[in-house]
C-alpha positions in Angstrom: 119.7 86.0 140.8 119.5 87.2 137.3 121.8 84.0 135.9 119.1 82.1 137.4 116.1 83.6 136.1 117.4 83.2 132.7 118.4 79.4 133.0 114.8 78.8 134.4 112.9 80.8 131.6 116.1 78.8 128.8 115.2 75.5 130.7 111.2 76.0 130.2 111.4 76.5 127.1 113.3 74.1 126.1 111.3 71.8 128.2 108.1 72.7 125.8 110.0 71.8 122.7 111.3 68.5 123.7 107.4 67.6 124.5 106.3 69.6 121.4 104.4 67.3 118.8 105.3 68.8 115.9 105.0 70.9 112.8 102.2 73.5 112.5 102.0 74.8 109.0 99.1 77.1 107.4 98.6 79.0 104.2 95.7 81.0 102.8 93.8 84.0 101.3 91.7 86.2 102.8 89.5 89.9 101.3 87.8 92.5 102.8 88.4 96.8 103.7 91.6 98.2 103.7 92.1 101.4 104.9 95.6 103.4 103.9 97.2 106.5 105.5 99.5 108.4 104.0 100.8 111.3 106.0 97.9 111.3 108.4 95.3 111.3 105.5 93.3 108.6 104.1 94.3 107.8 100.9 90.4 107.1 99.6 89.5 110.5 100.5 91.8 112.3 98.7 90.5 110.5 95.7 86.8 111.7 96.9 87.4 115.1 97.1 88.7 115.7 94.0 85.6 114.0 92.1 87.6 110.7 91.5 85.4 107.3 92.7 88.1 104.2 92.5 86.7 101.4 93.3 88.9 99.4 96.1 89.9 96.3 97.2 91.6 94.3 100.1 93.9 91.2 99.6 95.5 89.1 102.6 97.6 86.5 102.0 99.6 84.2 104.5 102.0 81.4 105.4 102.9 80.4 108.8 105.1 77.4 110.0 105.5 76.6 113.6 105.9 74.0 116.1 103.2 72.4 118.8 101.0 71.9 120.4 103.5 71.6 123.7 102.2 68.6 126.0 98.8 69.0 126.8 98.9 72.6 126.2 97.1 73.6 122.8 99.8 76.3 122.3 101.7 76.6 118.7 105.1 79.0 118.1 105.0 80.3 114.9 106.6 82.1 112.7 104.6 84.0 109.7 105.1 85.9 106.1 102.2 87.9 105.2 101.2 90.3 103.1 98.2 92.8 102.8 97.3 94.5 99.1 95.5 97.4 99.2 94.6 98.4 95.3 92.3 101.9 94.1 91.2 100.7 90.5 89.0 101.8 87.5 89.1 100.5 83.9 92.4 101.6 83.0 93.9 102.9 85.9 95.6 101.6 89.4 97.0 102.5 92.3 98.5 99.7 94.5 100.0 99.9 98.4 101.6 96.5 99.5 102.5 95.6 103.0 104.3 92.6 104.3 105.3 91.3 107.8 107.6 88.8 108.6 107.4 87.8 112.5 106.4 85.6 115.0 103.1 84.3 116.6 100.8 82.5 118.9 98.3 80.1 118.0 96.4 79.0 120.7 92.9 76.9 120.6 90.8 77.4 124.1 88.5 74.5 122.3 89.0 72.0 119.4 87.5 73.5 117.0 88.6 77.8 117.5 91.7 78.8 116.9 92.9 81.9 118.2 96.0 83.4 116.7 98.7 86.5 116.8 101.7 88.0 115.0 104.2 91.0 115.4 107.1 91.7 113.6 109.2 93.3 111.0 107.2 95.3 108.5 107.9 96.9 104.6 106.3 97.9 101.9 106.4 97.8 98.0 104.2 100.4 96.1 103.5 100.4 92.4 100.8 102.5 90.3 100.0 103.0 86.5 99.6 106.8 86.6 102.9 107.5 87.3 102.7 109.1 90.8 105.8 109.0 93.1 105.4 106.1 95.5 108.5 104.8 97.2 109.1 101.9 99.1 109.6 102.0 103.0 112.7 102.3 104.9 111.1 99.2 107.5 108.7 99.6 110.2 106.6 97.1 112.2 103.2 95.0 111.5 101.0 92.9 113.7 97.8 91.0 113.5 94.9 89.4 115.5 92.6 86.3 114.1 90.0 84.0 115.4 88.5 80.8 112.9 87.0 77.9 113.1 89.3 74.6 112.4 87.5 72.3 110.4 88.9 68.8 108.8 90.2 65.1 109.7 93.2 64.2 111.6 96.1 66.2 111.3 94.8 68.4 107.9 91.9 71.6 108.7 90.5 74.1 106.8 90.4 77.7 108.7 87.5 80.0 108.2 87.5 83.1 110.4 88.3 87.0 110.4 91.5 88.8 110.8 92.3 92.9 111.6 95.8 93.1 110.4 97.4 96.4 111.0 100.8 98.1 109.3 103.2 101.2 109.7 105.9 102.3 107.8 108.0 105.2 106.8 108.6 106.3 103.6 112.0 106.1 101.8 112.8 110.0 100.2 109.8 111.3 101.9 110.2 110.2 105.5 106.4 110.4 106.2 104.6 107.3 107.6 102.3 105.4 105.8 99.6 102.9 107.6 97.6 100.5 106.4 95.0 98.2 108.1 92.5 95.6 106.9 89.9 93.6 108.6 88.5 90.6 106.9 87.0 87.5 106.4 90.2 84.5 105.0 90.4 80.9 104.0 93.6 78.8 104.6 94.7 75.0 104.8 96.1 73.9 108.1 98.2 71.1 108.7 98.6 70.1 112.3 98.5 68.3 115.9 95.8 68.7 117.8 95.9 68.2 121.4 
């Protein structure tokens, strides 16, 4: 019984990719609030209560290439490198969290023109400041995110505009604690794909 569940799930999918119209490809930028925890404490309020006010700032950027729509299905596999910069700044000084994921997704559009996507996968991070403060890289953890946006343009080329909520956790190299980041925010990106 269980050989044969696992030729009828191997034989669907395959079945989707032979009718599968073909590449899905998007890349694009996106801002808006980050939030970072280090240890179970917000990293902005740390700042706050010692009198410090850096000024802060949210980067997304993202590439995704995938396969779709399957038949008459507007369904898309995909898989996605992302990352989200989260960077406390004044005039001279800088403190800068970076996490990436590298995973797989959904894109799915319930209409022509929303499209509806999702990734989970493989998260790490890369942290760098000018003051000199001990900030290691992570020993891996795991990263998702959620999007909806309208798809806009002719034929087989769009331009996305819509919101994302991006969420990140790590651990620590040297230190072992967990560090989380999350941004929601508004992002731009060219699209190249089939439309069903």
């Amino acid at each position: 019984m269980k050989k044969l569940a696992i030729m009828t799930v191997l034989l669907t999918v395959l079945s989707f990719t032979v009718c599968a119209q073909g590449l899905y490809f998007d890349i694009g930028l996106g801002f808006g609030k980050a939030w970072t925890k280090v240890d179970g404490e917000d990293f902005s309020d740390s700042f706050k209560s010692t009198g410090v006010d850096l000024d802060e700032l949210g980067i997304d950027l993202g590439l995704k290439l995938g396969y779709g729509p399957f038949g008459r299905i507007p369904l898309y596999i995909a898989a996605e490198l992302s990352g989200v910069g989260h960077r406390f700044y004044d005039s001279s000084d800088y403190i800068q969290f970076n996490s990436y994921l590298i995973g797989g997704g959904i894109i799915f559009y319930p209409i022509r023109l929303i499209q509806i996507a999702g990734s989970f996968g493989y998260s790490f991070v890369s942290n760098d400041s000018s003051l000199g403060l001990s900030m290691y890289d992570s020993k891996g953890g795991f990263a998702g995110n959620v999007s909806v946006a309208l798809d806009i343009g002719r034929n087989n080329h769009g331009l996305l505009i819509g919101a994302k909520f991006t969420g990140t956790s790590n651990t620590l190299e040297v230190s072992d604690v967990k560090m989380n980041t999350y941004m929601i925010g508004l992002f731009v990106k060219y699209a190249y794909r089939h439309k069903v």
